[in-house]
Every structure is written in C-alpha cells, then in structure tokens.
C-alpha positions as CSV (number, residue, x, y, z in Angstrom):
1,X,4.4,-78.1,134.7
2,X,5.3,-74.5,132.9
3,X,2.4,-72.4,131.9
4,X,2.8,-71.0,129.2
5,X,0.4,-68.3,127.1
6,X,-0.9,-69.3,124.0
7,X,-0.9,-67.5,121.2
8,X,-4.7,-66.5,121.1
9,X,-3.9,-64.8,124.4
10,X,-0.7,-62.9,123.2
11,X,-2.6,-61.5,120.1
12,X,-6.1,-60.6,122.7
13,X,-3.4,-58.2,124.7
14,X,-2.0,-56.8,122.0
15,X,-5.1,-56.0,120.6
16,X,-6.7,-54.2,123.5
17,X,-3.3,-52.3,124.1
18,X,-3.4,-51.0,120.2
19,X,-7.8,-50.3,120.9
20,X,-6.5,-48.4,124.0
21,X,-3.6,-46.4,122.2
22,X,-5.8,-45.4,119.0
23,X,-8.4,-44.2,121.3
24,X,-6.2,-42.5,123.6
25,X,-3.6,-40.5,120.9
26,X,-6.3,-38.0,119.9
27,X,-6.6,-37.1,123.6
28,X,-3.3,-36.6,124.0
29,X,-2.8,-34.8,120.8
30,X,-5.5,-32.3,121.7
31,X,-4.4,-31.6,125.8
32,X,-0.8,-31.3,124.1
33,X,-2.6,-28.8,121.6
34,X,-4.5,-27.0,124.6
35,X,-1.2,-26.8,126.4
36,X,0.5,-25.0,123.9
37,X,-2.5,-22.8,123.4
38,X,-2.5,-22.1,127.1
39,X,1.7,-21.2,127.3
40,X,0.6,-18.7,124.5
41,X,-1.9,-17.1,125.8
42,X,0.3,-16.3,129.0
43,X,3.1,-15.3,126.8
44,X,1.1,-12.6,125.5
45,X,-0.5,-11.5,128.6
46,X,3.2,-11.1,130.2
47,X,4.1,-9.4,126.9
48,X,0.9,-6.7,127.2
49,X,1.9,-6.3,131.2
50,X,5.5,-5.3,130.0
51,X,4.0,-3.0,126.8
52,X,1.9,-1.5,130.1
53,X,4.9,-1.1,132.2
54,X,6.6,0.7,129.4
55,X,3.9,2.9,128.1
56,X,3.4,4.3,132.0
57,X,7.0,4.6,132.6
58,X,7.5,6.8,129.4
59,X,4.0,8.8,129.9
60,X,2.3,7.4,127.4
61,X,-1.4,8.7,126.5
62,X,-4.7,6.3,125.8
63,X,-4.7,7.2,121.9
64,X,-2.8,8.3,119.2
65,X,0.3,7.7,117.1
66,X,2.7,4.8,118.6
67,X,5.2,6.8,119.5
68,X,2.3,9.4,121.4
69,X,1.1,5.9,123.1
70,X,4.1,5.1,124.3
71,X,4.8,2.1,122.5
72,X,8.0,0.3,122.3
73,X,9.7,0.5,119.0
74,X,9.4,-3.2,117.4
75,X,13.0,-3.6,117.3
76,X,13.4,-3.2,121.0
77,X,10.3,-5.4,121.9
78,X,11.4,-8.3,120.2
79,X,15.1,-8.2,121.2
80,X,13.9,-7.5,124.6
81,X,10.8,-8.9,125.7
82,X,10.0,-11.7,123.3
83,X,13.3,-13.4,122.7
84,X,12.7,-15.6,124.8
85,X,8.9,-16.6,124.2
86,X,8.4,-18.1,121.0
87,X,5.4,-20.0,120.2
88,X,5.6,-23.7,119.7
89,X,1.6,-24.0,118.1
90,X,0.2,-26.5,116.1
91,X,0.7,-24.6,112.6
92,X,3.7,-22.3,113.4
93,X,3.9,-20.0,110.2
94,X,7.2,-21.5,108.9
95,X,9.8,-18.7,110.0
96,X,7.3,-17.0,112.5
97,X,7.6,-18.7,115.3
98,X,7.1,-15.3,117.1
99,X,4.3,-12.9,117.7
100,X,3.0,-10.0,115.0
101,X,2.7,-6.7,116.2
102,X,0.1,-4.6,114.4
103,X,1.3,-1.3,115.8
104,X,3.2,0.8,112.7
105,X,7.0,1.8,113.2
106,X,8.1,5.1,114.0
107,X,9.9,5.9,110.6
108,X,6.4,4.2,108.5
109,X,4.4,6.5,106.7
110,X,2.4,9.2,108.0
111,X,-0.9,7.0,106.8
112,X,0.1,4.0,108.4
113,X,0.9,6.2,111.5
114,X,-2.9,8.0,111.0
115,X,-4.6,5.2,110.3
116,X,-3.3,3.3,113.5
117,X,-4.2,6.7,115.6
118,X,-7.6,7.1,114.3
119,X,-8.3,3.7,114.7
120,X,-7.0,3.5,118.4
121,X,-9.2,6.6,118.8
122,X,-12.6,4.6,117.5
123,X,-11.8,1.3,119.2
124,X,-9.8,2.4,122.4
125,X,-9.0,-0.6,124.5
126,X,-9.9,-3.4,122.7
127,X,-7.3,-2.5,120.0
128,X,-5.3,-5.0,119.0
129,X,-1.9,-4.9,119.5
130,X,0.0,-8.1,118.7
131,X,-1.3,-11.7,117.4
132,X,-0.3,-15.5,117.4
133,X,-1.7,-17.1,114.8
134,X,0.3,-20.7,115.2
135,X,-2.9,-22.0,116.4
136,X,-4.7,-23.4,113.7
137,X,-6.7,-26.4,114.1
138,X,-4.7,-29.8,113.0
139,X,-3.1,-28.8,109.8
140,X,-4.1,-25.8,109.5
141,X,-5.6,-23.2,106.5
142,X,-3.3,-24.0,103.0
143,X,-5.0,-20.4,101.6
144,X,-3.8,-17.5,103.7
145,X,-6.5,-15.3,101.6
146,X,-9.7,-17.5,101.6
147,X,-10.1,-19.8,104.5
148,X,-10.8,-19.4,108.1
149,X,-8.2,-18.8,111.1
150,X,-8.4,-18.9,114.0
151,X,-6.0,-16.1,116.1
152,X,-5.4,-15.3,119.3
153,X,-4.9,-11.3,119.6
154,X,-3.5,-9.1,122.9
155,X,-5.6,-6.2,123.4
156,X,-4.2,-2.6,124.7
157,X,-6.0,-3.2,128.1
158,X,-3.6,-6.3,128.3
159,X,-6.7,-8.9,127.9
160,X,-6.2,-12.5,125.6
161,X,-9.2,-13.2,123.3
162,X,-9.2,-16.1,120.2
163,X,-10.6,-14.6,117.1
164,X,-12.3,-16.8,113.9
165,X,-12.4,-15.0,110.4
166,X,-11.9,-15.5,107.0
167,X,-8.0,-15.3,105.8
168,X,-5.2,-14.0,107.7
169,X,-4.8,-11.0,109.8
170,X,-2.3,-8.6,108.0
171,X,-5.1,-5.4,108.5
172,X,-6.2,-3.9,111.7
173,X,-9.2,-4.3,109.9
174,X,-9.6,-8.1,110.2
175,X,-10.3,-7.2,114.3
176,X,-13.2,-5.4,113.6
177,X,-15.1,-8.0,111.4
C-alpha cells in the first residue's frame, strides 16, 4: 500500500517554510545592506590612499587651496580613480551612483577656493574630502532639506567615518555640526 500525504500535512510544510522565509528576508535584506555598506567604505578608503599617493607625488602641503594641497582636479579623479567604483547602496541618489567630492575646482571662485583653505586650516585632518550618501536606511529621507541622513565621509588622513545630521551634505559645514 502507497503512502500518500494528506493534505493537512502539505499545508503544515508550507506553512513553516513561508514562517521561516518571513522571518529570515529581513536578515538577509539587512547583511545584503551591510555588505554594500562595507564595499563602500573600502572604495573610499582605496580612493583617499590614491588622493594620498597623488598629493605626495606632486608635493602637496597639509593646508591650503586644492591645488596648494595637491589635490587631483575632479575631472581626473573621476575618470581615473572612480570609474570603476560606483556605489550600489540602498538609496542611490538617482544619477549619483558615484561619490561627491567637497573639495572646490581649480577655476571656482576665489571664495569657494578661501573658504575650503581656511577651513582645512581650522579642521586639518579630519576634513572631509569626498562622501557617499546612498546609504540611507530602507527607503530613505523624501526631504533632502529637513530630514536626517545618514553619510559616510573620507577624511584627508584617509580614515572612513558614518555621519547622522539633519538634511543633505552640500556645505562643508554639515561636517562640523
């Protein structure tokens, strides 16, 4: 004689197996989160390695205007060094996949270029020069201006560090807070 499950058995596996998959998808979700997170923070630790590299090879000094630093120009960064390493975070800001420098060009104003030297000059090392903010927590702030985010920022001495403030970074100024 065939044995044969019954029904009430068929619909006791099935609902375990969903239990188990509702409780395990968050868990996932969040280590795939962490992972991301994680390939970020080393892609902007190998960027601030290179920015080092570049700034001793062309004699750059501790403080001062970009181009007295030694820092690249932001067109050669990002067709050099970060073509390749885009981020792939949770919120990824639409078409920035990439990583924002906060370092002024060398043909911006002579404020902007004042500003970021006398800056550098109060805050030395822990300056921040680039930030990833495609790591916002599920869906992520709708109000760039009035809710909190969450950014990860590179600082000059090439160190990672995750930063919670009210509305986006666009100042140098939102560091400092």
């Amino acid at each position: 004689m065939k044995r044969a499950f019954t029904l009430t058995e068929v619909l006791a596996v099935i609902a375990i197996a969903t239990t188990f998959a509702a409780i395990s998808y968050p868990v996932f979700s969040q280590v795939r989160r962490s992972a991301r997170k994680s390939e970020c923070i080393s892609n902007l630790h190998q960027i601030g390695v290179a920015i080092s590299m570049y700034r001793s090879q062309y004699d750059g000094v501790e403080a001062g205007t970009p181009v007295e630093m030694g820092l690249p120009p932001g067109e050669t960064l990002f067709s050099t060094v970060t073509d390749g390493l885009k981020c792939h975070g949770t919120a990824s800001m639409g078409e920035w996949p990439l990583y924002s420098k906060t370092w002024p060009e060398p043909g911006d104003d002579q404020a902007s270029q004042k500003f970021w030297a006398a800056f550098v000059n109060r805050y030395g090392s822990s300056t921040v020069m680039m930030f990833d903010a495609n790591h916002q927590p599920s869906a992520g702030p709708v109000s760039v201006g009035w809710q909190n985010w969450t950014v990860l920022g590179l600082k000059l001495d090439t160190s990672v560090y995750a930063k919670t403030h009210r509305a986006f970074p666009l100042t140098l100024s939102w560091w400092t807070q």
